[in-house]
Structure formats: C-alpha cells, structure tokens
ROPALO-679402 format. One record per residue (C-alpha): residue number from 0; residue in three letters; chain; x, y, z. Coordinates in steps of 0.2 Angstrom, whole numbers. Layout:
[pt NUM "ala" "A" [X Y Z]]
...
This chain:
[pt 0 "unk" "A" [153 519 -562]]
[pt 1 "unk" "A" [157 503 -555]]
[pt 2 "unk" "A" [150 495 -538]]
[pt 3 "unk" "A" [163 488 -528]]
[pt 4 "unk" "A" [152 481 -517]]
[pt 5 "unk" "A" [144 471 -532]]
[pt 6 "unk" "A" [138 452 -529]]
[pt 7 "unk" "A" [149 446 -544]]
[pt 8 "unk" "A" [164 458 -538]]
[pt 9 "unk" "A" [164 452 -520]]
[pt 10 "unk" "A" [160 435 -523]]
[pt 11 "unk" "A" [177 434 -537]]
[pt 12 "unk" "A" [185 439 -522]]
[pt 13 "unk" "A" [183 425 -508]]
[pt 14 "unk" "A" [194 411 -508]]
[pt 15 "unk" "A" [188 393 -503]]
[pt 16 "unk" "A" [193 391 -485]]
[pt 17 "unk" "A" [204 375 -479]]
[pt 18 "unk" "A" [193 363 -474]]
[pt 19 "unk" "A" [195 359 -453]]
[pt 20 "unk" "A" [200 343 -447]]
[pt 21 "unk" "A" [188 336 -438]]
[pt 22 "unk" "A" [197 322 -427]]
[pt 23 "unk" "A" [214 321 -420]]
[pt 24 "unk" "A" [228 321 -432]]
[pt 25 "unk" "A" [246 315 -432]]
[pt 26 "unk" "A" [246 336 -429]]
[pt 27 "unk" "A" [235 339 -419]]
[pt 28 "unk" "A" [238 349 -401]]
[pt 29 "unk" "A" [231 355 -387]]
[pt 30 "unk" "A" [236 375 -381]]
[pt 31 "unk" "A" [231 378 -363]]
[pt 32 "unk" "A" [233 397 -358]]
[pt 33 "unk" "A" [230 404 -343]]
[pt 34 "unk" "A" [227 423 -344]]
[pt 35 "unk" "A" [226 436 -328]]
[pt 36 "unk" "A" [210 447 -330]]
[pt 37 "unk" "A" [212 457 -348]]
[pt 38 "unk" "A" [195 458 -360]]
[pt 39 "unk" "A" [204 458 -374]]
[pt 40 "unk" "A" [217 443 -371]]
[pt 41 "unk" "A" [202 430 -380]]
[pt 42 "unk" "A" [202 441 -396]]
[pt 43 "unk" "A" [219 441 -397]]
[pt 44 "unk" "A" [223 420 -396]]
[pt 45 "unk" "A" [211 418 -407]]
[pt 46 "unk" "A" [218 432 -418]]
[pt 47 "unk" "A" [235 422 -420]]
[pt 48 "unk" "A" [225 408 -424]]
[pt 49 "unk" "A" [215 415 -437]]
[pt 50 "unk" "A" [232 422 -444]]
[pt 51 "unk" "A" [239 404 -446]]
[pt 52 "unk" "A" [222 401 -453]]
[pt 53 "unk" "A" [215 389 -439]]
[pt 54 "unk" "A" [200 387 -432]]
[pt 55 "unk" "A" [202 376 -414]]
[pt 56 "unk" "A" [193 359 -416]]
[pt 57 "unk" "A" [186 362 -398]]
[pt 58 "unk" "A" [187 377 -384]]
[pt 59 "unk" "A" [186 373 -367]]
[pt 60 "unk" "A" [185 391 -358]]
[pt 61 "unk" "A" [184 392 -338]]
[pt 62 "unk" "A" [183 411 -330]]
[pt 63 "unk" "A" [191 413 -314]]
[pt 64 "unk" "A" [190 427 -300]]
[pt 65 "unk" "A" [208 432 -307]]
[pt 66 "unk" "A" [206 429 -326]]
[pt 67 "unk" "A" [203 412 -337]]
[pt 68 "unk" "A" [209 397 -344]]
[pt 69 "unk" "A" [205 391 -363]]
[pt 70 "unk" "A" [211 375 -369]]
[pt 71 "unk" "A" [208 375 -387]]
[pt 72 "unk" "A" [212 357 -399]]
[pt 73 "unk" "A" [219 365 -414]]
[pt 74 "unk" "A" [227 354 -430]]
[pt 75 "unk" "A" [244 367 -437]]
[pt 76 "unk" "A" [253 360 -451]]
[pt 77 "unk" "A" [268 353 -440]]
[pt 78 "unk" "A" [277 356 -427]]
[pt 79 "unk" "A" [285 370 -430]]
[pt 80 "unk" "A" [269 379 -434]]
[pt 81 "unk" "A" [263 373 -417]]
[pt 82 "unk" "A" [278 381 -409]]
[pt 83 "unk" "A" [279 397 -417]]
[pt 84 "unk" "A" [260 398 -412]]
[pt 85 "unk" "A" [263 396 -392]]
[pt 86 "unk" "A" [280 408 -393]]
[pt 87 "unk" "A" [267 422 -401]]
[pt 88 "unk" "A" [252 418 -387]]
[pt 89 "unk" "A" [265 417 -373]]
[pt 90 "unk" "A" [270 437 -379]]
[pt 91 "unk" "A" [251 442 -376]]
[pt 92 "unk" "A" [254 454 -360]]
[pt 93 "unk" "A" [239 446 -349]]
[pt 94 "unk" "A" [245 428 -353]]
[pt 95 "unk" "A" [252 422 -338]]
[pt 96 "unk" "A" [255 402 -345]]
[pt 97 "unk" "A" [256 395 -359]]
[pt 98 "unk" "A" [256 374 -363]]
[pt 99 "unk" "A" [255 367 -379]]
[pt 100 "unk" "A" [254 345 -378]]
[pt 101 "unk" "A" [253 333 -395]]
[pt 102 "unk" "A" [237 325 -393]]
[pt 103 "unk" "A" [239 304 -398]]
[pt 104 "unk" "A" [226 302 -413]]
[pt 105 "unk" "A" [220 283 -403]]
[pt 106 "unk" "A" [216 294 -388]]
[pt 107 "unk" "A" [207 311 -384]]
C-alpha cells in the first residue's frame, strides 16, 4: 500500500514557483481598494491574486471605524491582466472602490 503523503510523492508534486519582482517593472501597479467593514473582504483580494499567481511587492493596510483601505504593488504580466484583476476585485460585495494606477519604474 502506497503513502500518498510520502516525501518523494509530495515533493514530485510541487512546482517551482515564478520568481517575484522585486522593484518596479514596465508592469508594475498599484491596486487601491477601499472596503466597508466585511472580515472576509482581505482573504478574498488576495485570493484573486494568488489565482493570477501574484504575490503583491508591498501591502499598505489602514483600518478605519467603517472598514479598510489596502494599497498593494503588484507586477501582472500586462495590462490586461491588471485590468481583469481590478474588474474581479471590484465584484467583492464589501469593496466599495477600486483604483488600479501604472507605477513609473524611475519613480516609487
């Protein structure tokens, strides 16, 4: 009987992950949400992230008496990818705005 939890079995499974950018890019952008008060709005942003396979160069987070704010510097392949990133925030119930900005590579 086999162990699926084996070392050699689990370890034949994981997949070398992207390497992050670590400074601005010529694709790099900053999403600003603004949420209203919702515990699971946070998960869920960086759920579509981790579904386009990003992880945010920075997080700026900022509770509020009425919810939060998160700026996060994230590096999507293009543009596109950065749009289709802010439609799909921007659908989370609690989110009440949603500003996505190319940041220049000279200046951050």
């Amino acid at each position: 009987m086999s162990d699926i939890f084996s070392p050699r079995l689990y370890a034949s499974r994981i997949q070398p992950a992207r390497e992050p950018a670590k400074t601005p890019n010529a694709h790099t952008w900053r999403l600003h949400v603004v949420c209203s008060s919702c515990t699971e709005a946070l998960p869920r942003i960086f759920g579509i992230l981790a579904q386009h396979e990003l992880l945010p160069l920075t997080i700026d987070y900022c509770r509020k008496a009425d919810g939060f704010t998160v700026t996060l510097l994230i590096a999507p392949t293009d543009e596109h990818a950065a749009m289709l990133l802010t439609r799909r925030v921007e659908r989370i119930v609690t989110v009440t705005q949603v500003e996505i900005v190319a940041v220049d590579p000279g200046h951050d």
